[in-house]
Biopython code that builds the backbone (N, CA, C, O; Angstrom):
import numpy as np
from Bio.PDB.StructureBuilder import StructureBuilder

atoms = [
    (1, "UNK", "N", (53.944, -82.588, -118.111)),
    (1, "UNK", "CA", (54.993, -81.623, -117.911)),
    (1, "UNK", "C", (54.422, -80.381, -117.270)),
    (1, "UNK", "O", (53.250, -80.030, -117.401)),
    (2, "UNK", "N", (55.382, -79.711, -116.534)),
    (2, "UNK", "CA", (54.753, -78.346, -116.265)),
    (2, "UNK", "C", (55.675, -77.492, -116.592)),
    (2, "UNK", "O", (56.879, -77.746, -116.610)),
    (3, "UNK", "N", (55.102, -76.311, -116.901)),
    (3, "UNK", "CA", (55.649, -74.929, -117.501)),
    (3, "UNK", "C", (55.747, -73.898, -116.214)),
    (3, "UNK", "O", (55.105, -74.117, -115.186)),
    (4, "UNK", "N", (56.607, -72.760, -116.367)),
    (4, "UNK", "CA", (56.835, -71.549, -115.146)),
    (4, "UNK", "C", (56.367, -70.621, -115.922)),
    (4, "UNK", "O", (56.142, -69.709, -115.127)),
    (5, "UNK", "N", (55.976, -70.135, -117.297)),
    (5, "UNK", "CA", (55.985, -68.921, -117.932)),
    (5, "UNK", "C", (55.045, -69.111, -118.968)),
    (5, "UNK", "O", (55.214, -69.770, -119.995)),
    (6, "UNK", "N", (53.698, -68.268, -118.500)),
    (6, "UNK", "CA", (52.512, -68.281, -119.649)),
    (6, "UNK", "C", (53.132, -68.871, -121.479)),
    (6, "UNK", "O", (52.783, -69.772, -122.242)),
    (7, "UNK", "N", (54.293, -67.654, -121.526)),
    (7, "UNK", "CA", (54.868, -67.710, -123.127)),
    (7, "UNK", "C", (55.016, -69.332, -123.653)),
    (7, "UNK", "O", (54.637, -70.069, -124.563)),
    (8, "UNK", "N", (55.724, -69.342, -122.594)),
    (8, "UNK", "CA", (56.454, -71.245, -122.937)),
    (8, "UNK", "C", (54.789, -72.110, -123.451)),
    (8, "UNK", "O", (55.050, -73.062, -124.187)),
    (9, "UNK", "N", (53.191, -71.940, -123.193)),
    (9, "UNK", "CA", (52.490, -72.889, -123.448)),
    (9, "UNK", "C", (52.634, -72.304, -124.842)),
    (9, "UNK", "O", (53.522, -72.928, -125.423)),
    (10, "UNK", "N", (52.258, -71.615, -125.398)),
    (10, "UNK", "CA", (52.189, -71.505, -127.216)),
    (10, "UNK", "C", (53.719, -71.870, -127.825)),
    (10, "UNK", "O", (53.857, -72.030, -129.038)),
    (11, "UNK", "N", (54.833, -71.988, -126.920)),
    (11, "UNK", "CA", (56.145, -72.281, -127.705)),
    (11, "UNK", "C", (56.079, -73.958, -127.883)),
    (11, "UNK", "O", (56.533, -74.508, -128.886)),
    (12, "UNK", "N", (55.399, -74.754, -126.679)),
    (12, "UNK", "CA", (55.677, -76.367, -126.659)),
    (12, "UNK", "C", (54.663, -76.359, -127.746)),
    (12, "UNK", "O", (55.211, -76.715, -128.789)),
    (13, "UNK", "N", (53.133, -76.038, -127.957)),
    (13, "UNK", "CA", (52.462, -76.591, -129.258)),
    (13, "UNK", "C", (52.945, -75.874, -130.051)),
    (13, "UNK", "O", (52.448, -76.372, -131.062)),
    (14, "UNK", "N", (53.629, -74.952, -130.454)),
    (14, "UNK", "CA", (54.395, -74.614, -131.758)),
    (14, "UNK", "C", (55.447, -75.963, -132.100)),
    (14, "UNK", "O", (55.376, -76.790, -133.009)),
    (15, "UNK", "N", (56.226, -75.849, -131.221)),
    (15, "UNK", "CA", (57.229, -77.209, -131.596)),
    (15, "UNK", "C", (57.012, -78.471, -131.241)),
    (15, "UNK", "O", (57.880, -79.343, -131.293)),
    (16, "UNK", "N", (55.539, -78.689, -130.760)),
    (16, "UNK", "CA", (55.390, -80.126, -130.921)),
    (16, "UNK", "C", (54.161, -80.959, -131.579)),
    (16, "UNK", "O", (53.976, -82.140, -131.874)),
    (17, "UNK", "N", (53.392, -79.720, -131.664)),
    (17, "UNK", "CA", (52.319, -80.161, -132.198)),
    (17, "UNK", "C", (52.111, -81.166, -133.588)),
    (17, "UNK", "O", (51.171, -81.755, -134.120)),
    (18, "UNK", "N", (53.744, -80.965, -133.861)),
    (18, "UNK", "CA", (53.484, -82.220, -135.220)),
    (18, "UNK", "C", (53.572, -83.860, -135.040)),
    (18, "UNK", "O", (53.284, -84.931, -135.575)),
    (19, "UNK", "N", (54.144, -83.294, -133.966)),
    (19, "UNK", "CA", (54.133, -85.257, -133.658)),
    (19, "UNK", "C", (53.361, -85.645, -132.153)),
    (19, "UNK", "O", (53.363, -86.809, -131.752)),
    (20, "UNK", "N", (52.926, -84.910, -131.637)),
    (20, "UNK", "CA", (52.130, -84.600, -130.673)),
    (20, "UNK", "C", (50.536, -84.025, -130.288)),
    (20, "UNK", "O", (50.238, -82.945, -130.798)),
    (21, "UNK", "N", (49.724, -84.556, -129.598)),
    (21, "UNK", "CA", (48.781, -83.581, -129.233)),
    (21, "UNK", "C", (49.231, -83.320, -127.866)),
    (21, "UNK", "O", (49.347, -84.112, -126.931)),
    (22, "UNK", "N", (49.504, -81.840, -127.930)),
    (22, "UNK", "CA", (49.707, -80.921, -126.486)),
    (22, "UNK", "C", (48.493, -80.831, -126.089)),
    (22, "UNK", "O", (47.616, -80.623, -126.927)),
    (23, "UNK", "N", (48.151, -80.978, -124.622)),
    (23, "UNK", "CA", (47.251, -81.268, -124.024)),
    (23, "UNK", "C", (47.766, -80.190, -122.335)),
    (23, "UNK", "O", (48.770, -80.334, -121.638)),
    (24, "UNK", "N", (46.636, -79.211, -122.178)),
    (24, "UNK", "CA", (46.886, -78.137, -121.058)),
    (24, "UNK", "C", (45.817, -78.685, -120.015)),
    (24, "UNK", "O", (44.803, -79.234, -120.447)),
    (25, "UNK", "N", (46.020, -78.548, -118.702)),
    (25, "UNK", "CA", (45.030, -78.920, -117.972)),
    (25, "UNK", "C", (44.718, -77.485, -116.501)),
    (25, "UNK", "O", (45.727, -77.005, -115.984)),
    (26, "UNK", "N", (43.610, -77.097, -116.126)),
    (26, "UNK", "CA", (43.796, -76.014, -115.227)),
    (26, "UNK", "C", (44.727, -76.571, -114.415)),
    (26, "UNK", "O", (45.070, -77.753, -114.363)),
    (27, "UNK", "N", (45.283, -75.239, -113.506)),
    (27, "UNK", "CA", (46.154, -76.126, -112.701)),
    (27, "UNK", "C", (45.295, -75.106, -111.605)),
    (27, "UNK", "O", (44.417, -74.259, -111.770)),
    (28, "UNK", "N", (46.147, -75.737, -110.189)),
    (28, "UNK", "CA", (45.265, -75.474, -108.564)),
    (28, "UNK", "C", (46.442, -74.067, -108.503)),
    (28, "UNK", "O", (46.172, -73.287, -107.589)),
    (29, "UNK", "N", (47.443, -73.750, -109.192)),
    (29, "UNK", "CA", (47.679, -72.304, -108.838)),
    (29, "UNK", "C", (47.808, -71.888, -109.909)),
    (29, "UNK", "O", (47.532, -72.533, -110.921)),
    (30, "UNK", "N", (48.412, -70.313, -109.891)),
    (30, "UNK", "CA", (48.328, -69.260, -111.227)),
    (30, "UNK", "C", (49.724, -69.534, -111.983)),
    (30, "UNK", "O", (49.853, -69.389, -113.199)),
    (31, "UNK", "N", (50.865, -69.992, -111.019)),
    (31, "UNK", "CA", (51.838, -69.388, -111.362)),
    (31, "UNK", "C", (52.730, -70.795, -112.601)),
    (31, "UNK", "O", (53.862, -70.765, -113.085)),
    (32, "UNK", "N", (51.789, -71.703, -112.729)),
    (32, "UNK", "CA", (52.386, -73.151, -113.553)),
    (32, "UNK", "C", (51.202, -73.818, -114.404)),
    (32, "UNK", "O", (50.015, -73.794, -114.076)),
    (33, "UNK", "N", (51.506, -74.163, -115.065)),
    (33, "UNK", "CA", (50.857, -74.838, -116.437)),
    (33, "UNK", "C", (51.408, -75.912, -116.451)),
    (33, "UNK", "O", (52.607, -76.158, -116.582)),
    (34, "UNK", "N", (49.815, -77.170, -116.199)),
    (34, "UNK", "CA", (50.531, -78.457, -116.235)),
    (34, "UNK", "C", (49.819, -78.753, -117.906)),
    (34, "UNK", "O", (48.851, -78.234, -118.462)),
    (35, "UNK", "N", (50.709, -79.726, -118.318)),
    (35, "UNK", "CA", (50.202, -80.164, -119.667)),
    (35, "UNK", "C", (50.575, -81.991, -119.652)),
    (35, "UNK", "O", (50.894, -82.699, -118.697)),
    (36, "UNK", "N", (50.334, -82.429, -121.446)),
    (36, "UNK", "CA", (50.283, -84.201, -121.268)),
    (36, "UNK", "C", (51.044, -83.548, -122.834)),
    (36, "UNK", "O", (50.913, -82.393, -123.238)),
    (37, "UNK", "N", (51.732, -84.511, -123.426)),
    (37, "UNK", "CA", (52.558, -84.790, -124.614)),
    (37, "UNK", "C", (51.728, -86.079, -125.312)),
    (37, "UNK", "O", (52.061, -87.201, -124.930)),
    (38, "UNK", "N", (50.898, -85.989, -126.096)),
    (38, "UNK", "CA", (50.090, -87.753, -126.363)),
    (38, "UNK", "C", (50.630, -88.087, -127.564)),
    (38, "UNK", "O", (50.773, -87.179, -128.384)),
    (39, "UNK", "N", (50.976, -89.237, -127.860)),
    (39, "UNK", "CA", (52.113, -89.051, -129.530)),
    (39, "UNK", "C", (50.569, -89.264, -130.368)),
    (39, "UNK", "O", (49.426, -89.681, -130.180)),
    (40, "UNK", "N", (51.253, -88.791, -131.182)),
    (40, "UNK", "CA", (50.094, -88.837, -132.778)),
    (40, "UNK", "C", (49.873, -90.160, -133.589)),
    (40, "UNK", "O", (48.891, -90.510, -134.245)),
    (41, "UNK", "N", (51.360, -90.952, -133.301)),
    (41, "UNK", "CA", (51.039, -92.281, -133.989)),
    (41, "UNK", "C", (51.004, -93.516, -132.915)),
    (41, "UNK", "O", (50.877, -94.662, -133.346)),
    (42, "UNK", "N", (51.108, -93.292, -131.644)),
    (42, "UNK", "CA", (50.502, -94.594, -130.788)),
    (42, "UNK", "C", (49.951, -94.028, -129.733)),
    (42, "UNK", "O", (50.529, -93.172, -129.064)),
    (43, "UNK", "N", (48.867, -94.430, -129.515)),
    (43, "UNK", "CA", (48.387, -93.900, -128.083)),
    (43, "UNK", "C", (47.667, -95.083, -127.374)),
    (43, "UNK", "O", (47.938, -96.074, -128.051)),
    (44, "UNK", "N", (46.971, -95.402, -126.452)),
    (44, "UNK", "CA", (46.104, -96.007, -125.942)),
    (44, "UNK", "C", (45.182, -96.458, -126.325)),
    (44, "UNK", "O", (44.860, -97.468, -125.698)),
    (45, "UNK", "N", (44.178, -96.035, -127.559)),
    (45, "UNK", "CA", (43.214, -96.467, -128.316)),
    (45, "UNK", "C", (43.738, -97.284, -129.293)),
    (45, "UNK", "O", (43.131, -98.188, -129.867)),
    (46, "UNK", "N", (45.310, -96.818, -129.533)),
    (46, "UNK", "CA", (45.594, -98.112, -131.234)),
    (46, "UNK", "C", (46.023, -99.448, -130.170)),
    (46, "UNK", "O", (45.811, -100.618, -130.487)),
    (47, "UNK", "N", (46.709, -98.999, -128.763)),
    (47, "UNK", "CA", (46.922, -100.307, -127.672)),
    (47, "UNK", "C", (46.225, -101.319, -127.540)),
    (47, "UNK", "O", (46.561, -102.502, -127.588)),
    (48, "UNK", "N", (44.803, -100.653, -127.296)),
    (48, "UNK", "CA", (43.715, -101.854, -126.860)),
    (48, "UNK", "C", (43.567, -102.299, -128.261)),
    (48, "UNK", "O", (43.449, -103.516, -128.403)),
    (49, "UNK", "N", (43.552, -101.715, -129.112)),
    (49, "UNK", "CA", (43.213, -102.349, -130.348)),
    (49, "UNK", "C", (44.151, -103.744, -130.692)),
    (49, "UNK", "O", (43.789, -104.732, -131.330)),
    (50, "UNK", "N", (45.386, -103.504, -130.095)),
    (50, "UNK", "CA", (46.531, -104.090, -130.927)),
    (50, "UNK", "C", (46.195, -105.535, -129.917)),
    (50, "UNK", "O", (45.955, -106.686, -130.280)),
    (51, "UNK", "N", (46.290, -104.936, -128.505)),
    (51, "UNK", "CA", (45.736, -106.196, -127.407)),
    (51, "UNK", "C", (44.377, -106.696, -128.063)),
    (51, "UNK", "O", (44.876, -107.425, -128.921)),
    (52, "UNK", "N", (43.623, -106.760, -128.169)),
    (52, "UNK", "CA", (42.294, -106.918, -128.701)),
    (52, "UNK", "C", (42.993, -108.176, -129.423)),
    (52, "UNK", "O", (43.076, -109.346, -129.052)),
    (53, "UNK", "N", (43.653, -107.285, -131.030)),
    (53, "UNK", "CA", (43.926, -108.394, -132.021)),
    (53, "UNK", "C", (44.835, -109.711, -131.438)),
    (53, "UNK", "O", (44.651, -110.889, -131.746)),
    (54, "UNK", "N", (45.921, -109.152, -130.459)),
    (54, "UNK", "CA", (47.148, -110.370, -129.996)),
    (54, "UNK", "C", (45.948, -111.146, -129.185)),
    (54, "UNK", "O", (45.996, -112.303, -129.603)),
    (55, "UNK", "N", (45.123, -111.062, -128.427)),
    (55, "UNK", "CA", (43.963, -111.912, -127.425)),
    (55, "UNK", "C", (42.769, -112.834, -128.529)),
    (55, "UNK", "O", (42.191, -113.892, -128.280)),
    (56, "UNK", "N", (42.701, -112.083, -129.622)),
    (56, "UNK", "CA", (41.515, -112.604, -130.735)),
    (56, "UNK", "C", (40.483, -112.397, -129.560)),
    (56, "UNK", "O", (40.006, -113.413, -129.054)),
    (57, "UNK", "N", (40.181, -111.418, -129.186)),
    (57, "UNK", "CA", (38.382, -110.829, -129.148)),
    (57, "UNK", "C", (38.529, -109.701, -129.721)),
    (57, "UNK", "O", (39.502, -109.177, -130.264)),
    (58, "UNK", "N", (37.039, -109.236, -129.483)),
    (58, "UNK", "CA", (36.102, -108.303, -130.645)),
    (58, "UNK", "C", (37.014, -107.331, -129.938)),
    (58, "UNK", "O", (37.912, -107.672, -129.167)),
    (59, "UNK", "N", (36.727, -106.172, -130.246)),
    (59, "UNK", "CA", (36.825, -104.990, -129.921)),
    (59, "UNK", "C", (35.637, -104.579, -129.349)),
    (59, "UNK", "O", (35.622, -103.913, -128.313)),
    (60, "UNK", "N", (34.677, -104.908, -129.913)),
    (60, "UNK", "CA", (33.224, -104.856, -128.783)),
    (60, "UNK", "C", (32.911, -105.334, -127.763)),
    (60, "UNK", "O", (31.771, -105.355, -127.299)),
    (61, "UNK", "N", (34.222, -105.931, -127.121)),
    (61, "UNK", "CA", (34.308, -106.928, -125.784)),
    (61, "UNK", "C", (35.080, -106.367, -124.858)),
    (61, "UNK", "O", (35.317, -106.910, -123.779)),
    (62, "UNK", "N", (35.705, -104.799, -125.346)),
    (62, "UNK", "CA", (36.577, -104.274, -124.288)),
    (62, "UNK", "C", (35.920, -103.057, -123.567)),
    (62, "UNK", "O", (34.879, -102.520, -123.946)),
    (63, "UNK", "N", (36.553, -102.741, -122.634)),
    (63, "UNK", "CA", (35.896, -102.134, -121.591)),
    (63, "UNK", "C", (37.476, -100.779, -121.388)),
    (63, "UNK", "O", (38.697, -100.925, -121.447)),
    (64, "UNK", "N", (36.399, -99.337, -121.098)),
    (64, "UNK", "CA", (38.179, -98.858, -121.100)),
    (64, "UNK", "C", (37.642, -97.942, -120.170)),
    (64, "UNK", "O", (36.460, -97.621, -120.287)),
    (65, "UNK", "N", (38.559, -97.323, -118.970)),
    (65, "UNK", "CA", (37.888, -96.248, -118.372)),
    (65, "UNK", "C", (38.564, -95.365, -118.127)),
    (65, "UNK", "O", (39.683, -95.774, -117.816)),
    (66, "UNK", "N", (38.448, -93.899, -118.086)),
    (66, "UNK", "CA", (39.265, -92.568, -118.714)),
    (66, "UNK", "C", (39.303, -91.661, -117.448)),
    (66, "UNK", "O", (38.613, -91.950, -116.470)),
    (67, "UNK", "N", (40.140, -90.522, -117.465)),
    (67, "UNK", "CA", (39.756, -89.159, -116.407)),
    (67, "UNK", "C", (40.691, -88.152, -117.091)),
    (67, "UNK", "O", (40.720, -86.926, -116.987)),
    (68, "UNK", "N", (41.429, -88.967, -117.799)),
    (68, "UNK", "CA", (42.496, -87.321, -118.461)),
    (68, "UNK", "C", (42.430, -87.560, -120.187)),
    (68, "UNK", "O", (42.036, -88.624, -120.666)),
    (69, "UNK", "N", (42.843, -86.497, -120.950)),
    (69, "UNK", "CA", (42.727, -86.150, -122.265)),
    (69, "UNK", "C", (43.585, -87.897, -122.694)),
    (69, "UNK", "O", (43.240, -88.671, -123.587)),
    (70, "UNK", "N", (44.456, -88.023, -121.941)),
    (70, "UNK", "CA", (45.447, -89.125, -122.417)),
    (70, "UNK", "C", (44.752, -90.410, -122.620)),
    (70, "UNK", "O", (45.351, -91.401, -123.036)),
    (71, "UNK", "N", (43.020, -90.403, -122.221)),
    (71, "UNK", "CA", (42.546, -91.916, -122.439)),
    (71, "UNK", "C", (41.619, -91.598, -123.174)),
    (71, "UNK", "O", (40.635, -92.337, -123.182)),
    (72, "UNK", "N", (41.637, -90.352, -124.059)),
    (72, "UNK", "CA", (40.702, -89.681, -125.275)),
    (72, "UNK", "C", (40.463, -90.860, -125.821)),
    (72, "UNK", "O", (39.403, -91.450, -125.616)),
    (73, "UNK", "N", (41.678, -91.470, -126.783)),
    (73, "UNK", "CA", (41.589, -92.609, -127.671)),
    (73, "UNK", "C", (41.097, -94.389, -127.750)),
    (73, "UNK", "O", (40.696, -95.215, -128.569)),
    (74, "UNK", "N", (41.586, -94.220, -125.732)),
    (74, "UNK", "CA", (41.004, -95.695, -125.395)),
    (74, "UNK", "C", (39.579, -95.238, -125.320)),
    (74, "UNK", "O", (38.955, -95.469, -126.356)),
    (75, "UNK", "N", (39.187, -94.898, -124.769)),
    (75, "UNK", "CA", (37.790, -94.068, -124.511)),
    (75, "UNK", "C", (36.887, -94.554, -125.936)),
    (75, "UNK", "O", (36.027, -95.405, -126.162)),
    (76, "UNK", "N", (37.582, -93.538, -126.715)),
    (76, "UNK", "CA", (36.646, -94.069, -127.964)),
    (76, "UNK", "C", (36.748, -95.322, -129.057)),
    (76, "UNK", "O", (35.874, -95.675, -129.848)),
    (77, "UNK", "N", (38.010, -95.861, -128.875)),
    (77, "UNK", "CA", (38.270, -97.019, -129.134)),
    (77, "UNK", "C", (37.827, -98.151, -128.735)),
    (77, "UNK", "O", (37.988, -99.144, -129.444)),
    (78, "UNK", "N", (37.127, -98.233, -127.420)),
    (78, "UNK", "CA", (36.811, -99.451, -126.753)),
    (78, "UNK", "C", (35.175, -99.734, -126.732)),
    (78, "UNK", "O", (34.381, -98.794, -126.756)),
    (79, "UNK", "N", (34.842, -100.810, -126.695)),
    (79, "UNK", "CA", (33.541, -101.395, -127.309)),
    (79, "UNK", "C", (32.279, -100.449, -125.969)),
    (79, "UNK", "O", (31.202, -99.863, -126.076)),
    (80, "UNK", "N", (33.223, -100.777, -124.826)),
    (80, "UNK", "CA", (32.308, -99.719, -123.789)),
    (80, "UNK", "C", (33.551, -98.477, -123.509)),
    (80, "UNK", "O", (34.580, -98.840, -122.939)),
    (81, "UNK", "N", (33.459, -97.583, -123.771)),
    (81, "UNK", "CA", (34.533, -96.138, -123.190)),
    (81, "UNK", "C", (33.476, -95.862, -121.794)),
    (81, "UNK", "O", (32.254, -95.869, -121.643)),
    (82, "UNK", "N", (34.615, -95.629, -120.926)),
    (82, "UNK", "CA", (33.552, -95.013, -119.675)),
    (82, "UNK", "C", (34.282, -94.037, -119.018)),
    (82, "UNK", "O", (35.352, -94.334, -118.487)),
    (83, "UNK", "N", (33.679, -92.496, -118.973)),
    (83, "UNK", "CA", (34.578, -91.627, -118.191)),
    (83, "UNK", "C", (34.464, -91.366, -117.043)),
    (83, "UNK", "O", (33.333, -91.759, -116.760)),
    (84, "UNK", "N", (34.968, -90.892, -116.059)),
    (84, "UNK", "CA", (35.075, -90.795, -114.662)),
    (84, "UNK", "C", (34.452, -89.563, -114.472)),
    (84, "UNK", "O", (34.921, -88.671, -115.179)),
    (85, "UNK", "N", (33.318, -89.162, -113.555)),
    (85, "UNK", "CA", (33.127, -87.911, -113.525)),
    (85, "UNK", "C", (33.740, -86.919, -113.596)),
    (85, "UNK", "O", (33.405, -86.052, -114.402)),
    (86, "UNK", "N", (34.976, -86.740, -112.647)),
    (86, "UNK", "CA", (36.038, -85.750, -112.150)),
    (86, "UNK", "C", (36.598, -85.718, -113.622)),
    (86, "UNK", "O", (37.664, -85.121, -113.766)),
    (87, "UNK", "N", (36.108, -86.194, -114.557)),
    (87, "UNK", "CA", (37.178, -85.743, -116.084)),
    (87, "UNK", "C", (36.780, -84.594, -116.698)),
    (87, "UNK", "O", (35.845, -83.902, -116.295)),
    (88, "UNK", "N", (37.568, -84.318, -117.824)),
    (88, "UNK", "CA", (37.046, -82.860, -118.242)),
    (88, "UNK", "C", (35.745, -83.006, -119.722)),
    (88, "UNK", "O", (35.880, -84.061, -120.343)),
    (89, "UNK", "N", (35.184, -82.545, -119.981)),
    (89, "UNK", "CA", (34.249, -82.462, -120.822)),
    (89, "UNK", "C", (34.080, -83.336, -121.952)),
    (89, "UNK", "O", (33.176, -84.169, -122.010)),
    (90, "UNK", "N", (35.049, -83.135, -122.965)),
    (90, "UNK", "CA", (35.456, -83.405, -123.930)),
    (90, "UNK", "C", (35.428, -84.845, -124.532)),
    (90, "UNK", "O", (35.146, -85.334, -125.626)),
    (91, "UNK", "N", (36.120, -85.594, -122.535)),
    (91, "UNK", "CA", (36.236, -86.944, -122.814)),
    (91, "UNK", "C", (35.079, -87.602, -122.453)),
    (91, "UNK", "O", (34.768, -88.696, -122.925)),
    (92, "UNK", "N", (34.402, -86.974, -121.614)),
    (92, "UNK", "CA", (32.699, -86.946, -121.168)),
    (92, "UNK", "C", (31.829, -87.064, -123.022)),
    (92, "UNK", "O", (31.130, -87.764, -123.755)),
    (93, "UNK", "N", (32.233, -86.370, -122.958)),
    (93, "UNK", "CA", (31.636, -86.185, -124.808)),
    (93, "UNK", "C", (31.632, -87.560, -125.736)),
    (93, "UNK", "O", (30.784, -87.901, -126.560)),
    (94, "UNK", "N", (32.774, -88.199, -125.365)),
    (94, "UNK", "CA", (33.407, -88.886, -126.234)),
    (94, "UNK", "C", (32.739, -91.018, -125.624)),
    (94, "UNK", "O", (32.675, -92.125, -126.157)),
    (95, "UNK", "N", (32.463, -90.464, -124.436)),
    (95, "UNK", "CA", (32.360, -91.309, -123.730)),
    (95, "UNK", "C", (30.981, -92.032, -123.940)),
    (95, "UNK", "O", (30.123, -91.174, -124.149)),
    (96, "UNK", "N", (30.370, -93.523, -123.963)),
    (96, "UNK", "CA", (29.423, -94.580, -123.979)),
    (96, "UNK", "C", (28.778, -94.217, -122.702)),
    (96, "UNK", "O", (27.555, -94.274, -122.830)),
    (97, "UNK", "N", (29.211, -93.804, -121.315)),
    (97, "UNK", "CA", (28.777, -93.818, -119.859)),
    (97, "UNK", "C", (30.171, -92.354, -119.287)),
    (97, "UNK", "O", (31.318, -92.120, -119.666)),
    (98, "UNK", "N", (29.298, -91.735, -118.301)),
    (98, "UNK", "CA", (29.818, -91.385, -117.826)),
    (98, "UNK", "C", (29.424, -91.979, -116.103)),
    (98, "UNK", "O", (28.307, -92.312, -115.707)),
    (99, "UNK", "N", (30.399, -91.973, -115.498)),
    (99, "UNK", "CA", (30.141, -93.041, -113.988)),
    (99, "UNK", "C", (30.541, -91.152, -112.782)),
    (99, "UNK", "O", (30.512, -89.971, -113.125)),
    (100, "UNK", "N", (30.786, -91.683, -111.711)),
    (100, "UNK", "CA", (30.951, -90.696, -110.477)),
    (100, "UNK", "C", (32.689, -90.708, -110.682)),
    (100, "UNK", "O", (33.485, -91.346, -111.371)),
    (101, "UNK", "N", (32.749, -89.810, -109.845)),
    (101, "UNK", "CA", (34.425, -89.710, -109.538)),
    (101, "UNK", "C", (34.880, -90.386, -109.071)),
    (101, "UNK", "O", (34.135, -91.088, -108.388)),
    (102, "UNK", "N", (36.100, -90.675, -109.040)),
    (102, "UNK", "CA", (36.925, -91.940, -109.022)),
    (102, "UNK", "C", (37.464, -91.402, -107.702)),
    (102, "UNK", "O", (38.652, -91.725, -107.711)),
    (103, "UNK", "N", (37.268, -90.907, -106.850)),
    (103, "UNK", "CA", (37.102, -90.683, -105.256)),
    (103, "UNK", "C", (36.082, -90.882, -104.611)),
    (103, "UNK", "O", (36.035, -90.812, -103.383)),
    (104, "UNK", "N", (34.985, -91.199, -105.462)),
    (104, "UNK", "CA", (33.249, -91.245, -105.132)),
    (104, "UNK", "C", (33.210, -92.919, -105.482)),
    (104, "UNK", "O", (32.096, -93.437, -105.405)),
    (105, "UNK", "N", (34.318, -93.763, -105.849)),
    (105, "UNK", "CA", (33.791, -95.210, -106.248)),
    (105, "UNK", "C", (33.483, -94.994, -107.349)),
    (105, "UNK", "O", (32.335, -95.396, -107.538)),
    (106, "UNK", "N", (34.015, -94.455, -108.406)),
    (106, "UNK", "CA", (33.391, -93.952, -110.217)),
    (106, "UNK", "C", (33.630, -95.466, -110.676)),
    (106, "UNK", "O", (32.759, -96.142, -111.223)),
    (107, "UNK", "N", (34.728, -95.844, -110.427)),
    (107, "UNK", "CA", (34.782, -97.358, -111.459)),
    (107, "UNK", "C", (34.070, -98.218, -110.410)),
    (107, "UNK", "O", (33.985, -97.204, -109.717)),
    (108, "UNK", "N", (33.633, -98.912, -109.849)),
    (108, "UNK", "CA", (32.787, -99.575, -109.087)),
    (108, "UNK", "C", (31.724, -99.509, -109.389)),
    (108, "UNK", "O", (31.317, -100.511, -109.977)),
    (109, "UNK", "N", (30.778, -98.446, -109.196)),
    (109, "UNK", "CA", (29.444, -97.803, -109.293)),
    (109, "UNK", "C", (29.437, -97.984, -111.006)),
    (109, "UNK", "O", (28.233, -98.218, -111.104)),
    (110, "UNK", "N", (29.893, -98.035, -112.293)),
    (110, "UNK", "CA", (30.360, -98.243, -113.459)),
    (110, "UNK", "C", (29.968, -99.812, -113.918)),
    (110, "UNK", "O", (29.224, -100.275, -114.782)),
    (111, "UNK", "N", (31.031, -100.511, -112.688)),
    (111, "UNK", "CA", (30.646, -101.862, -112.974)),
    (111, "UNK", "C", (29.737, -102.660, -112.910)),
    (111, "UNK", "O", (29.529, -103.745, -113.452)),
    (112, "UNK", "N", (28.935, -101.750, -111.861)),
    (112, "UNK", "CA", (27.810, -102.187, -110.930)),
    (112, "UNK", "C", (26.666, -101.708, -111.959)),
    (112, "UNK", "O", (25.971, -102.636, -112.373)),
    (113, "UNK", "N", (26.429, -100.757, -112.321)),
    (113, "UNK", "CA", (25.450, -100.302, -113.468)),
    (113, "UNK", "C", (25.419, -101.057, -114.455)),
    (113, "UNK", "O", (24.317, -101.417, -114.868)),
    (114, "UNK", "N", (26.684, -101.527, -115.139)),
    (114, "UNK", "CA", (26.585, -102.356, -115.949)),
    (114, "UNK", "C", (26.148, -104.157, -115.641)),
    (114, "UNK", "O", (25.811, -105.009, -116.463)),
    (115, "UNK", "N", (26.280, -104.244, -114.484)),
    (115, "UNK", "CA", (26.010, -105.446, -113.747)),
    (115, "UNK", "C", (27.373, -106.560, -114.309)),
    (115, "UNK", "O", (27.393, -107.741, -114.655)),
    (116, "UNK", "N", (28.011, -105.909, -114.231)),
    (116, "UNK", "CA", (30.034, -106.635, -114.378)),
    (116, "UNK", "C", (30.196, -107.402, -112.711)),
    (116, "UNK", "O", (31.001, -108.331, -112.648)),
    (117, "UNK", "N", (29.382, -106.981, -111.306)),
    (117, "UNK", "CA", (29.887, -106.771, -110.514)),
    (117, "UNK", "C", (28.459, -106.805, -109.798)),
    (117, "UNK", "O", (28.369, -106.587, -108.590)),
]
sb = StructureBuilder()
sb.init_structure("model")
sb.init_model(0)
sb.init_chain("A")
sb.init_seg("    ")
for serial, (resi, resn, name, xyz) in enumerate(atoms, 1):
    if name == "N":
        sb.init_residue(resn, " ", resi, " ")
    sb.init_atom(name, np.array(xyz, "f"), 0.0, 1.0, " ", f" {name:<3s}", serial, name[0])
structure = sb.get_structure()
């Protein structure tokens, strides 16, 4: 989502933060605030999990690869998490590998390190 008015970012995590992680990202001008809405009880990390169980493999057999706050959970959920350079810190943090930017060939160069490829 994006916002027009500094005020409005502390009003959406006031009213959503309970069923939500509000998630702000810089934006390329001054005048808008882009953000992500991630729900609290399903995200991408309980997904692969749930795929995992419907497929019967490990969870140590999945492979997940990230660039925004929104693949926080696959990221750390998955047997390899791999973040994209161009991502922000956090998920870098969270991450098994971090690879190049995903304009630089990040998932390629990823696969290739791992010898997938």
């Amino acid at each position: 989502f994006m916002l027009f008015q500094k005020e409005q970012v502390e009003k959406v995590k006031e009213i959503m933060s309970e069923h939500f992680h509000v998630v702000f990202f810089p934006a390329a001008y001054d005048d808008f605030w882009n953000g992500e809405l991630i729900s609290r009880r399903a995200d991408k990390g309980t997904a692969i999990q749930k795929a995992a169980e419907l497929l019967h493999i490990g969870i140590e057999d999945t492979i997940a690869f990230g660039d925004s706050m929104n693949d926080y959970e696959i990221v750390q959920a998955a047997g390899t998490g791999i973040a994209m350079g161009n991502s922000v810190q956090k998920l870098k943090d969270a991450a098994d590998y971090v690879t190049d930017d995903i304009a630089r060939d990040g998932a390629w160069k990823a696969c290739r390190h791992f010898g997938w490829i």
